[in-house]
N, C-alpha and C positions, 0 to 999 in steps of 0.2 A: 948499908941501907938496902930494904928490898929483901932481908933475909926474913925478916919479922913473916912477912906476908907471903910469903910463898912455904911456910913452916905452919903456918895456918892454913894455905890453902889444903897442904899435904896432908894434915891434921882430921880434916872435912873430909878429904876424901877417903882415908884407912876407915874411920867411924865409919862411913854409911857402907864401907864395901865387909866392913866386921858386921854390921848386924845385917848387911844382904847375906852370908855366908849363917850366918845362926840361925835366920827363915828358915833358908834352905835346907837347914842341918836339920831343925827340928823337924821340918815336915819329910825330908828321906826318913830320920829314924819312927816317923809314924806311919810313914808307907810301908817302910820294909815290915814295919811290928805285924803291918797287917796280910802282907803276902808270908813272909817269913819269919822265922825268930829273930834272924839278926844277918845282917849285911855286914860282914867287918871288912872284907874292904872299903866299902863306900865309907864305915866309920872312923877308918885307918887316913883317910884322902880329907876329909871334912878335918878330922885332929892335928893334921898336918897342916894343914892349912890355917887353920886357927891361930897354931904355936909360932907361923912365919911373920903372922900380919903381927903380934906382939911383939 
């Protein structure tokens, strides 16, 4: 008992901290597009991150 809900709560929080990281992701790679061609660390750290929270 008790496991339901806290698998839920855990659930809510990966979802909102996955699409706060894809904000995020999306607007580095429009920032960098527009200082530089491309940031691949920063897209190396973002991809990583991505593939952890799945």
């Amino acid at each position: 008992p008790g496991l339901p809900e806290s698998a839920i709560c855990v659930q809510r929080f990966d979802d909102s901290r996955n699409s706060a990281i894809h904000i995020t992701y999306r607007t580095s790679l429009r920032s960098s597009s527009m200082r530089e061609p491309r940031d691949p660390l920063l897209k190396v750290i973002f991809i990583y991150y991505i593939h952890n929270i799945k």
